[in-house]
C-alpha positions as CSV (number, residue, x, y, z in Angstrom):
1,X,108.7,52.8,113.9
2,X,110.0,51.6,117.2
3,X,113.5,52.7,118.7
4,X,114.9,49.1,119.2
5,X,113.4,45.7,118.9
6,X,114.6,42.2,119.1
7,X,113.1,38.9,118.6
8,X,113.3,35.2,119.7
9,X,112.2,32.1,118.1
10,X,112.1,28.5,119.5
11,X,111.3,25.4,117.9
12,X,111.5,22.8,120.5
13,X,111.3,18.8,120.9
14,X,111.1,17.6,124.8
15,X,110.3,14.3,125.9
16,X,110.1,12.7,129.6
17,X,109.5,9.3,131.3
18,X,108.6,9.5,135.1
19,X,108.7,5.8,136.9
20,X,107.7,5.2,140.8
21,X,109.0,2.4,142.5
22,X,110.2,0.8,138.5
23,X,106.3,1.1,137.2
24,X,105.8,4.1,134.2
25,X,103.8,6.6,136.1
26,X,104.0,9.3,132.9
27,X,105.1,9.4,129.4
28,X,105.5,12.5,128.3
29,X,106.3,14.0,124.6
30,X,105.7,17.5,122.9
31,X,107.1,19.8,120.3
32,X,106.3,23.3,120.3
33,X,107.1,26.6,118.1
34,X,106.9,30.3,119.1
35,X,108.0,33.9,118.4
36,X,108.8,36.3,121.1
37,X,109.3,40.4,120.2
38,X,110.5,43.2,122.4
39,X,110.3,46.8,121.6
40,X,111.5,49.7,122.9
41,X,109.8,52.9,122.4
42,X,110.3,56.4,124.4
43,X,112.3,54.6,127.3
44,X,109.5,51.5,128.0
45,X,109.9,48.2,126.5
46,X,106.6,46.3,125.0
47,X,106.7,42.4,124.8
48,X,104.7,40.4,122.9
49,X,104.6,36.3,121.6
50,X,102.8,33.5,119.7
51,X,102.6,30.1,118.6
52,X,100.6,30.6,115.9
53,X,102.6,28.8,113.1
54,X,101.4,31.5,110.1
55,X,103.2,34.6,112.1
56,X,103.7,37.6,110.8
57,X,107.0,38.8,112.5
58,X,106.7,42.6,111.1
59,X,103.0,42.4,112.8
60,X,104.2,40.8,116.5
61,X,107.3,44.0,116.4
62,X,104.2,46.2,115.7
63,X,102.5,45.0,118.5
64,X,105.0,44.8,120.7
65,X,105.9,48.7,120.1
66,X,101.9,49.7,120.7
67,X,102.1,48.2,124.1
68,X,105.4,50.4,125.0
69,X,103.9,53.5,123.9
70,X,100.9,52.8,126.3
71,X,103.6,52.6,129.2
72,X,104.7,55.7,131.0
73,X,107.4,57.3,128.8
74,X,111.2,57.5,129.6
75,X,112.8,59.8,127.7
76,X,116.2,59.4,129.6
77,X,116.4,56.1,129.3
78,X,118.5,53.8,126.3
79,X,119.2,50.3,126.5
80,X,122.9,50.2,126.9
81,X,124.2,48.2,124.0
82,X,125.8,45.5,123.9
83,X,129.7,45.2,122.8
84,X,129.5,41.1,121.3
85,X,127.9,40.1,118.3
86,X,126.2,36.6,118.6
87,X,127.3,33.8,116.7
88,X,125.5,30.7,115.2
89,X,126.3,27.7,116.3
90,X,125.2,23.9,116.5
91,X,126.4,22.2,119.3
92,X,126.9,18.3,118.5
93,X,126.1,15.3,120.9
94,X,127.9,12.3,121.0
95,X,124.2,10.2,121.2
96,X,121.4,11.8,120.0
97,X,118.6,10.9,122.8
98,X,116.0,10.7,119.7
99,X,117.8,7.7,118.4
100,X,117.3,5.8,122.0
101,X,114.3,3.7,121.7
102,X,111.6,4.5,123.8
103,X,111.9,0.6,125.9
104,X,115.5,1.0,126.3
105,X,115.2,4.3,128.1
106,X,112.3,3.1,130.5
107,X,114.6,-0.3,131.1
108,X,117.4,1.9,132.6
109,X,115.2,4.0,134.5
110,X,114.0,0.1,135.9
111,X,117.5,-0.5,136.2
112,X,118.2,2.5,138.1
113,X,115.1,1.4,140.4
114,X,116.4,-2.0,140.9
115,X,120.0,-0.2,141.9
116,X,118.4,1.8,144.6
117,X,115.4,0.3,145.7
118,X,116.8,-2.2,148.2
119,X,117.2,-2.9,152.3
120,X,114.9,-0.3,154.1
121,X,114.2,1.8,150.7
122,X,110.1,1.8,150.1
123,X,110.0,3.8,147.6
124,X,112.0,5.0,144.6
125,X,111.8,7.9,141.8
126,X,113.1,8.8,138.7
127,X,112.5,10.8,135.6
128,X,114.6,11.1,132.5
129,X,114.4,14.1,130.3
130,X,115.5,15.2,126.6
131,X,115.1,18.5,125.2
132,X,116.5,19.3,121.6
133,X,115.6,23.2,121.1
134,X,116.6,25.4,118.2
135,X,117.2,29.4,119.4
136,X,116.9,32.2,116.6
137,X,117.7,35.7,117.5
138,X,117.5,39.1,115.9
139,X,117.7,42.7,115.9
140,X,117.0,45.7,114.8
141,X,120.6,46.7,114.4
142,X,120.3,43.9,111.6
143,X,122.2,40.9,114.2
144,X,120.9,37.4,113.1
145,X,122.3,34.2,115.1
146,X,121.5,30.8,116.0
147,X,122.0,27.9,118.1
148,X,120.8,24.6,118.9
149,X,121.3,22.8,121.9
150,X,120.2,19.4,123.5
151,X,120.0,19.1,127.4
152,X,119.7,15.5,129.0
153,X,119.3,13.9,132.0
154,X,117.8,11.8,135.2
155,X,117.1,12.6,138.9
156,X,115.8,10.4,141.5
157,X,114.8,10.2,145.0
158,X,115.0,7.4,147.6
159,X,113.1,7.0,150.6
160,X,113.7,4.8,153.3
161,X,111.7,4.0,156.3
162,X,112.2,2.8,160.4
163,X,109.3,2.6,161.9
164,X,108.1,6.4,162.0
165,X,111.5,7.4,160.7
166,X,111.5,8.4,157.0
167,X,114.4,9.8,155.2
168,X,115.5,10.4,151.7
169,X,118.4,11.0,149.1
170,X,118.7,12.1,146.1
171,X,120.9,12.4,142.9
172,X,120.7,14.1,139.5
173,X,122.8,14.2,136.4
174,X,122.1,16.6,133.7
175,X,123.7,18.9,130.8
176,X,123.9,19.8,127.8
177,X,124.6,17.1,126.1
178,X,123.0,13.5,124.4
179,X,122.3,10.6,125.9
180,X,125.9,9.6,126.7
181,X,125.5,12.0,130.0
182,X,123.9,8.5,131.7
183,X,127.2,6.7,130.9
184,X,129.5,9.8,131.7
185,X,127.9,10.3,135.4
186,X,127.5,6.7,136.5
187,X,123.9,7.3,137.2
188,X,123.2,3.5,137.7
189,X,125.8,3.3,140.5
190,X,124.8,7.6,141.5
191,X,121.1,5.4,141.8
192,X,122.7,2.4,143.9
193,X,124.8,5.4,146.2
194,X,121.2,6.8,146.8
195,X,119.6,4.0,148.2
196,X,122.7,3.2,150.3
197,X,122.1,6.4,151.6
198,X,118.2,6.9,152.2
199,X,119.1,3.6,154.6
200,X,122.3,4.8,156.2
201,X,120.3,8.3,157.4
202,X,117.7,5.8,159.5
203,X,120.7,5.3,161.8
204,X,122.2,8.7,162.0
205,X,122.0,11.2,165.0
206,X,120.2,14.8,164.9
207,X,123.0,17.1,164.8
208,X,124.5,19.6,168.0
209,X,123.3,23.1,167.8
210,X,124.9,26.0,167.6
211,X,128.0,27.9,166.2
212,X,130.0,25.7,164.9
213,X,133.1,25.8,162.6
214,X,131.6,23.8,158.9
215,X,132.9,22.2,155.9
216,X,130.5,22.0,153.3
217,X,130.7,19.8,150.6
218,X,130.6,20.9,146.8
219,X,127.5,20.6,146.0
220,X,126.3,22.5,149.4
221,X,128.9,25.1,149.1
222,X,127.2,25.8,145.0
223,X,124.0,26.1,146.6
224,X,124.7,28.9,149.5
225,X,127.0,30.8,146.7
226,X,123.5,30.4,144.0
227,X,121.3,31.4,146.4
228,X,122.3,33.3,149.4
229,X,125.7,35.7,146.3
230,X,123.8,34.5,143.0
231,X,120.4,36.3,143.5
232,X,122.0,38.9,145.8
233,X,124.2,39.7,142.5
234,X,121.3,40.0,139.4
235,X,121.1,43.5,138.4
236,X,117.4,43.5,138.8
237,X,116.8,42.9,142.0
238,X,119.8,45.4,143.0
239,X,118.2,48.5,140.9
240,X,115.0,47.5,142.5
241,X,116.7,47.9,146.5
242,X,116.1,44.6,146.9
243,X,120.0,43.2,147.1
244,X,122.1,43.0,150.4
245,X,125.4,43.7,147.3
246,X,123.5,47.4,146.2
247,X,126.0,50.0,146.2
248,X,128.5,47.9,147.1
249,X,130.6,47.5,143.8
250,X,134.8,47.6,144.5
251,X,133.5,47.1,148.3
252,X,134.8,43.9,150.2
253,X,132.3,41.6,150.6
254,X,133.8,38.4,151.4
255,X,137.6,37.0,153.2
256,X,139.9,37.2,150.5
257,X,139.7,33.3,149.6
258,X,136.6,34.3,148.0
259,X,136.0,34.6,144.1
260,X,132.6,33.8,142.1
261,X,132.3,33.6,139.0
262,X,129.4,33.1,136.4
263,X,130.4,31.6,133.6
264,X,127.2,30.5,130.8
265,X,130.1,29.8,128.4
266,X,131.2,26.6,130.0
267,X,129.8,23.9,127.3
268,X,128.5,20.5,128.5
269,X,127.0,22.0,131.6
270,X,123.0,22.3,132.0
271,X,123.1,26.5,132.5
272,X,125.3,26.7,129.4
273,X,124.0,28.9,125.9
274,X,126.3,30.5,123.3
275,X,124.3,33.8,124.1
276,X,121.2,34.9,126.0
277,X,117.9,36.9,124.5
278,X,119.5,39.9,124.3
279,X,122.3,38.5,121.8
280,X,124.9,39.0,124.0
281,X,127.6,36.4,123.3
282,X,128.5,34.0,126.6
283,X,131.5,34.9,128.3
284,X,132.6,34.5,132.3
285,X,131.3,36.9,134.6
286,X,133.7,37.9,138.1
287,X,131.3,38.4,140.3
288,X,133.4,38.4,143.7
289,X,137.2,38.5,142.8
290,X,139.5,37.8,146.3
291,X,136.6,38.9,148.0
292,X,135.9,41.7,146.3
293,X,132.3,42.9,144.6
294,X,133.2,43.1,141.0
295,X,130.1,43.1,138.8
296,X,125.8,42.5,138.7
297,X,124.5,40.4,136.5
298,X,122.5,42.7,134.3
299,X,120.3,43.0,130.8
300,X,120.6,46.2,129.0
301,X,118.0,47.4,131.2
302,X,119.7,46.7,134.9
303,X,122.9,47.7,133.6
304,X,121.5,51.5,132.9
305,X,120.0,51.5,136.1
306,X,122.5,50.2,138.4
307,X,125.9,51.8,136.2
308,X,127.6,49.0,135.7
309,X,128.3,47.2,132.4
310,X,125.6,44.5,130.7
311,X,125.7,40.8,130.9
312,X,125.0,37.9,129.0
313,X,122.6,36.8,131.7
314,X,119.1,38.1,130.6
315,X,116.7,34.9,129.7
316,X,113.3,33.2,129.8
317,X,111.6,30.2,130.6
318,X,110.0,29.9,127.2
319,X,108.8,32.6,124.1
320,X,105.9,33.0,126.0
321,X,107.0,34.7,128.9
322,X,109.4,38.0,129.6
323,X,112.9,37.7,129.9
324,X,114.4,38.2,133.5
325,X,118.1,38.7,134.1
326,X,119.0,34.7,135.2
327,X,122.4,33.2,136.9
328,X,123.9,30.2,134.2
329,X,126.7,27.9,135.7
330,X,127.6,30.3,139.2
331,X,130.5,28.6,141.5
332,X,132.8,29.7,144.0
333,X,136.4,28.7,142.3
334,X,138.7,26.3,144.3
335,X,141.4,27.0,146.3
336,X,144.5,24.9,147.3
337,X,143.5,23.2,150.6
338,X,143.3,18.9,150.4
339,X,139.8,17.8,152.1
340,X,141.7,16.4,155.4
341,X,144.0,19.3,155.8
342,X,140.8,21.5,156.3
343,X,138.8,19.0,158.9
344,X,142.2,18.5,160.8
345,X,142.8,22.2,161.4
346,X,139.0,22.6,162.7
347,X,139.1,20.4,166.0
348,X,136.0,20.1,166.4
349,X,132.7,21.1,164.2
350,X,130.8,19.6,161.5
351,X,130.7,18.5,157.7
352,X,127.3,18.9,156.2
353,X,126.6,17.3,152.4
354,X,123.7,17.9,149.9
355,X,121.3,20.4,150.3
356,X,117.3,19.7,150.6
357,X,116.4,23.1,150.0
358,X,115.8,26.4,152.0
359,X,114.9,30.0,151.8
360,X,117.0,32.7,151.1
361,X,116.3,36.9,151.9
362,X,118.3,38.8,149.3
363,X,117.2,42.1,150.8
364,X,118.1,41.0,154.2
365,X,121.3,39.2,153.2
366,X,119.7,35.8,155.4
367,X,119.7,32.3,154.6
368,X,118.6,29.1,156.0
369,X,119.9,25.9,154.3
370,X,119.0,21.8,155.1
371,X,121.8,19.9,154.3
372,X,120.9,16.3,153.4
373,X,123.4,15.0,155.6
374,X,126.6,15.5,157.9
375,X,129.1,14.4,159.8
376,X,130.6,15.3,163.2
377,X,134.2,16.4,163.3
378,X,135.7,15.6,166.3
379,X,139.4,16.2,167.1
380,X,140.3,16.9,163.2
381,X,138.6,13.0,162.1
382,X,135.3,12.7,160.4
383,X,132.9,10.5,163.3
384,X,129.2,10.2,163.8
385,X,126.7,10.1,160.8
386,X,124.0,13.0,161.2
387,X,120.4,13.0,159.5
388,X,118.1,16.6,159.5
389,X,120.7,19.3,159.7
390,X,120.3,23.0,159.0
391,X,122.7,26.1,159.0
392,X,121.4,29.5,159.0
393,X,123.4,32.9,158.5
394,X,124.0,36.0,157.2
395,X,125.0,35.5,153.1
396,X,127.9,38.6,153.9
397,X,129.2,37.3,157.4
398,X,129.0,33.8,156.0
399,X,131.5,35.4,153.7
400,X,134.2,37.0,155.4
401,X,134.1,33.8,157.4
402,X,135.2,31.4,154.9
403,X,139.0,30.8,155.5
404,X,139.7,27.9,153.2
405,X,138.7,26.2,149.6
406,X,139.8,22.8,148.5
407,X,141.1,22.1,145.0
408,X,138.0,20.3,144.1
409,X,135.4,21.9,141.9
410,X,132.3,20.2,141.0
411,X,128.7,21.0,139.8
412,X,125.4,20.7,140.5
413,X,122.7,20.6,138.1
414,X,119.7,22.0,138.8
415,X,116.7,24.7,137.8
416,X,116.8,28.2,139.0
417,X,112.7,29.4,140.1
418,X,112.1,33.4,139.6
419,X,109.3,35.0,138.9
420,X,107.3,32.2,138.2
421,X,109.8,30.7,135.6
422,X,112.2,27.9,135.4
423,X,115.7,27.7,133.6
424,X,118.8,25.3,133.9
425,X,121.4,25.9,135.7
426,X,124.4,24.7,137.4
427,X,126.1,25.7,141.0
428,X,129.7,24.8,141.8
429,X,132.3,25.1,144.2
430,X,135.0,22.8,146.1
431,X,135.0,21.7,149.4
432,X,134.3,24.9,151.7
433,X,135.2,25.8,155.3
434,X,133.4,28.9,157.9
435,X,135.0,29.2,160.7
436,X,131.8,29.7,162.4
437,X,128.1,29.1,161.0
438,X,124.7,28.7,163.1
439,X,124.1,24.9,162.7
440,X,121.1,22.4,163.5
441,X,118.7,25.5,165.2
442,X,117.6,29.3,164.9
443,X,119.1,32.9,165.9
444,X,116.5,35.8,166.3
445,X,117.5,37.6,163.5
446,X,118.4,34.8,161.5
């Protein structure tokens, strides 16, 4: 008999359409069922899943408990329980996307083709996606819950091309909701936006270099608090040294503007679940509060090893792989500043807009961003268009540098990669200004 065990099982319906330059490039539909058990026996945990549709629960507990007692024992440690009680629910849609022919869904994606593939644009992307999936946990302290959810949405990409210039937009809208999401964002004109945009980069300038006072836009500002205070923050990571935030809880890590919260209870976005594989019910988590370090992100497991209480943040990519403790819907909340009081009290500096990626060192506390585009600020006014920016930093400078927050939150959907899995998530934050960042080259060190 094992000390503590817990399972997971997922039924799940996904479907996709992918579409290049408005021609069906992949039609993609599957349904899938699968058990997942964790043990815990003498201090190690065992994990083991299948598909196989005839399981024998009792049998995959049992198995998951032989492969903790071949693990080196840990007498001292318990998994630190967990205060909530999970809840069933069923969270309703307003369209069901498996009522939505099949034709009608390929037509918009055409539609949203036809809205972005125009002046310089030569070539256009998009893929819709619906996933209905029903989530079943239990325990062995006898806790029984279950959810289901539906998450929908469509991303694109436009490129445009000068000559040897190429450049490219892009614009996503997902969530946890039905079909209704395409209606709610405005995708068709987000699509039209993005081709206007791809085109407009062909004229813009390559940005100055150098340290420069930045406002980054919301959904730029969600990606340096995701990546550069997110990762920094999961419990995991920290207990393993790997964290720039260990042993830094009740220390000030940011100006006092700053507070970050992560918050999986916030229904409607794409990182929302009423409560993670450890059945811990979904509440806000204050990360930062006025700058700060309040709380990691933990599973019962972090949370014993770094002291600090448990989180609803431990999840998977699927019943067939471990759980990992996981960011949800993580933004930096707003502040009280309008958009032109901020760029009028710079002077001079930049305003940088979408991100394109970039790599972040947790460990090191470094980051390198590429925005998708900016804009020079000169004398307090917004002025010349700029194409192939980058800022670079250190994630607990970048921090204490940041002296003002608009009043405008948004999110950014998107999906979180660690460890070799993938789960949804959302980044927000307003409108964001550092008074100083490394812009548009490199810093030995940085």
């Amino acid at each position: 008999m094992v000390d503590f065990y817990e399972t997971v099982e997922i039924f799940s319906d996904t479907s996709s359409i992918d579409i290049e330059n408005g021609e069906v490039e992949d039609l993609k539909s599957d349904s899938s069922h699968g058990v997942y058990a964790r043990a815990l026996e003498n201090g190690s945990w065992g994990f083991a899943s299948t598909s196989n549709p005839n399981h024998d629960v009792d049998r995959l507990i049992e198995k998951a408990g032989k492969l903790a007692s071949l693990s080196p024992g840990r007498p001292d440690f318990k998994a630190v329980e967990v205060e909530g009680h999970p809840e069933s629910k069923d969270i309703k849609v307003e369209i069901d996307p498996k009522d939505i022919p099949l034709e009608e869904k390929i037509d918009y994606l055409v539609r949203c083709h036809e809205n972005a593939g125009r002046d310089r644009v030569k070539n256009t992307r998009f893929t819709y996606s619906d996933c209905k999936t029903k989530f079943r946990y239990t325990n062995s302290s006898g806790e029984e819950a279950t959810y289901t959810i539906t998450r929908t949405g469509v991303m694109g990409r436009a490129t445009a091309r000068e000559g040897d210039i190429l450049q490219t937009a892009s614009k996503r809208a997902f969530g946890t909701k039905g079909y209704e999401i395409l209606k709610e964002e405005n995708y068709l004109e987000q699509a039209r936006e993005m081709g206007r945009k791809a085109t407009k980069l062909l004229e813009a300038e390559t940005p100055p270099s150098g340290k420069l006072p930045v406002v980054m836009d919301p959904e730029l500002a969600g990606v340096f608090i995701h990546e550069a205070v997110g990762h920094a923050s999961e419990g995991d990571l920290v207990a393993m040294g790997n964290s720039i935030l260990k042993g830094r809880l009740k220390e000030q890590v940011g100006s006092n503007q700053v507070s970050v919260v992560d918050d999986p209870s916030l229904k409607g976005r794409f990182g929302y679940y009423p409560f993670d594989w450890e059945g811990n019910p979904s509440t806000p988590t204050r990360i930062i509060e006025d700058g700060v370090l309040k709380a990691y992100l933990n599973s019962r497991e972090s949370a014993h090893k770094t002291g600090s209480p448990v989180t609803p943040n431990f999840r998977s990519q699927s019943y067939s792989n471990n759980p990992l403790v996981r960011m949800s819907n993580t933004y930096i909340e707003p502040g009280d500043w309008s958009f032109s009081e901020m760029t009028e009290e710079i002077g001079n500096g930049v305003y940088l807009r979408g991100s394109r990626g970039g790599q972040v060192s947790s460990g090191e506390g470094t980051f390198q961003f590429n925005a998708e585009d900016g804009y020079k600020i000169t004398d307090g006014e917004i002025t010349t268009h700029l194409r192939d920016v980058s800022l670079s930093g250190r994630t607990l400078e970048t921090l204490s540098k940041i002296d003002a927050l608009a009043g405008d939150l948004e999110f950014h959907p998107g999906r979180c990669g660690k460890g070799g899995q993938a789960v949804p998530v959302s980044d927000g934050g307003p409108h964001t200004r550092v008074s100083s960042l490394l812009v548009g080259g490199e810093e030995n060190g940085v």
